[in-house]
C-alpha positions in Angstrom: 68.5 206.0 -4.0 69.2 209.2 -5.6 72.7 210.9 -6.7 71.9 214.5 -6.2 71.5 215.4 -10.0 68.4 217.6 -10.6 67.3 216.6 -14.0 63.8 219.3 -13.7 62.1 221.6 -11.7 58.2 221.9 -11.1 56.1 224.6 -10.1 53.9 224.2 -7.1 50.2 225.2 -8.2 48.2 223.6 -5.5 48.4 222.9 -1.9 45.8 220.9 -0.1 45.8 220.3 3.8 43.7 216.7 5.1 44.3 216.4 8.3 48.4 215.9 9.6 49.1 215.1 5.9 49.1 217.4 2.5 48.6 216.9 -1.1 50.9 219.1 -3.4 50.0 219.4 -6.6 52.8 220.5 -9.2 53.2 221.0 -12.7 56.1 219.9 -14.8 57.5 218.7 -18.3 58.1 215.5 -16.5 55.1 214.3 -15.1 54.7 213.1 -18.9 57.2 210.4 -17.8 55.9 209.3 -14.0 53.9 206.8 -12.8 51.5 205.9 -9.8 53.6 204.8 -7.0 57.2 206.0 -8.3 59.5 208.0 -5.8 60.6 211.4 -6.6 62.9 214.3 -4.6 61.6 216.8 -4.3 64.4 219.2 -2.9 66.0 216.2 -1.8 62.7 214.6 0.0 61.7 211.3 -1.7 57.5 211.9 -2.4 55.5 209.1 -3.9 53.5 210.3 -6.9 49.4 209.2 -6.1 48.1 210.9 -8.9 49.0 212.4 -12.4 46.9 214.0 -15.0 49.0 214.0 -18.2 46.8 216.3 -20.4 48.0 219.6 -18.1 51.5 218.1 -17.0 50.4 217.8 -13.9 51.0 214.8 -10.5 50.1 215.0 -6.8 52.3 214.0 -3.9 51.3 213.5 -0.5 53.6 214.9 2.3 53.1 213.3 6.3 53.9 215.0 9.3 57.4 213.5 9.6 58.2 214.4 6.6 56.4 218.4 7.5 58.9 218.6 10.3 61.8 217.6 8.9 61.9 219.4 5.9 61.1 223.3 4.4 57.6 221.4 2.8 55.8 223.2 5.2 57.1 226.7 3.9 56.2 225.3 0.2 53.9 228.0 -1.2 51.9 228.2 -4.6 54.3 229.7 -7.8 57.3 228.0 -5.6 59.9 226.0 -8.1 61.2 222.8 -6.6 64.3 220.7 -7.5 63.0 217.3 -8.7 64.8 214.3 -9.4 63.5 210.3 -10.0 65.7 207.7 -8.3 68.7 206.2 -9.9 68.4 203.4 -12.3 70.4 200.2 -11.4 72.5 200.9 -14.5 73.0 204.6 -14.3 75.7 206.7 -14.0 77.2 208.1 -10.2 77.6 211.8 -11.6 76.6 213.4 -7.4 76.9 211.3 -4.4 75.1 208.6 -2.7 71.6 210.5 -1.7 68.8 208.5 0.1 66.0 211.4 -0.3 65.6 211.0 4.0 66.6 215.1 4.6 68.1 215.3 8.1 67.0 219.1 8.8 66.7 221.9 7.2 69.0 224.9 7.6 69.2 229.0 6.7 70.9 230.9 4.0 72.7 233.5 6.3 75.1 235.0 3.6 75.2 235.1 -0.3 78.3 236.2 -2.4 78.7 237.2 -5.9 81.9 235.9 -6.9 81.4 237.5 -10.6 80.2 235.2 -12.6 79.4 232.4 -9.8 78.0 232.5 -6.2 78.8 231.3 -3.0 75.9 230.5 -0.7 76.4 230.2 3.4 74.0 227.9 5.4 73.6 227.9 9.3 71.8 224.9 10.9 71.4 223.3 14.4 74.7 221.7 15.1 73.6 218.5 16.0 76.2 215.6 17.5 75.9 213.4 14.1 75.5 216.1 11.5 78.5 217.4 10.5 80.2 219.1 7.1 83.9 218.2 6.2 85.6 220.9 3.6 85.5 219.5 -0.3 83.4 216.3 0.9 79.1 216.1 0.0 76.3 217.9 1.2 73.0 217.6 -0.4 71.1 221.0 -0.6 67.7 221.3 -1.7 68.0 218.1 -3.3 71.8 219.3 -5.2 74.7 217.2 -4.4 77.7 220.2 -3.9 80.8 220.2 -2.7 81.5 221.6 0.6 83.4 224.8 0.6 84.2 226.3 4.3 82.9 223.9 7.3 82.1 224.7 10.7 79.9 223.6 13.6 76.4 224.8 12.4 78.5 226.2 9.2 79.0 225.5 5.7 79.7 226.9 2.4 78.8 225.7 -1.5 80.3 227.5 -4.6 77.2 227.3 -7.2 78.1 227.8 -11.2 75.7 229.9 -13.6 74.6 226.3 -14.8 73.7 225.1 -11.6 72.3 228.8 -10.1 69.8 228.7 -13.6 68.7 224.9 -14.1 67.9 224.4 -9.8 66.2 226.7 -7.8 69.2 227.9 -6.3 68.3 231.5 -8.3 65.1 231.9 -5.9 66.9 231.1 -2.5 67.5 234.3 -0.6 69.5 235.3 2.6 67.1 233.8 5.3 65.6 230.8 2.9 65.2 228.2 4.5 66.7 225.1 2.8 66.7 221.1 3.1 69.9 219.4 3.8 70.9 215.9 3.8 74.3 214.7 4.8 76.9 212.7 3.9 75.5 208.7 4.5 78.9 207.8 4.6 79.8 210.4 7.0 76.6 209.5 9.1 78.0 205.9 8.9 81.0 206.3 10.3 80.1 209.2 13.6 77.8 206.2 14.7 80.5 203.5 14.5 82.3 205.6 16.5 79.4 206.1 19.2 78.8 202.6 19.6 83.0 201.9 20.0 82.6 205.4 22.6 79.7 203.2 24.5 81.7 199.9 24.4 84.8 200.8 26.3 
């Protein structure tokens, strides 16, 4: 479980296809403090570290076709900076949201506005019947737990700060990006207790 708090970023200095699957290889400050087997988001897609060579900062993670599909990992490219968090310790702090690392799709920066001094990013995805934005509730972008801004069918808005816009990679994404999103599990929840209600009448 994750809360949507990007404490680094890493650069991506290798990519390695075998077979369906790819290794990434990244560098960053904290692969100092991983460990074999320990789950990571990486833009809001949990990755297991396999491999970490300390000396150059260095770890590997191994991405599967799901995973390929589902998320912008397969537009990953070499000098790329991705959003990295580790999961949540049982006694941490809640400072984001509820964020399982499982990205539901990815969707397309279609608008960017300088709002001097802050920016306000517009993403268009495939409106599907259980994904769904609700204005000032949770959305998970690139691994960032934000606050929804405008919502629409296939629409939404977040308003970034100069903190976040720096310290997440939220200063490379670029009208037509393409982004991974992950909504709200409580919202997920509750559209499919109302399905199965729908189906029981």
């Amino acid at each position: 479980m994750f809360t949507g708090i990007i404490e680094k970023m890493a650069e991506v200095i290798a990519i390695e296809k075998d077979h369906t699957n790819v290794h990434f290889t990244l560098k960053s400050a904290l692969a100092q403090e991983l460990k074999i087997d320990q789950s990571l988001a990486h833009n809001g897609v949990c990755l297991t570290v396999v491999k970490i060579d300390k000396d150059k900062s260095t770890y590997v993670v191994t991405a599967m076709q799901e995973s390929l599909d589902r998320s912008n990992l397969a537009y990953w490219k070499v000098g790329d900076k991705i959003n990295l968090e580790r999961s949540m310790p049982v006694n941490g702090r809640f400072d984001g949201h509820l964020v399982q690392g499982h990205v539901d799709q990815t969707a397309v920066c279609s608008k960017i506005e300088n709002l001097d001094g802050s920016w306000k990013y517009y993403f268009t995805y495939e409106d599907k019947k259980s994904n769904f934005t609700v204005e000032k509730g949770s959305i998970c972008v690139n691994g960032v737990s934000l606050t929804v801004v405008d919502s629409q069918a296939g629409l939404f808005s977040v308003a970034i700060i100069p903190y976040t816009y720096h310290e997440t990679n939220f200063h490379q994404i670029q009208k037509g990006s393409v982004i991974n999103i992950e909504f709200d599990i409580l919202g997920k929840y509750i559209i499919r207790l109302f399905e199965e209600y729908e189906k029981a009448k």
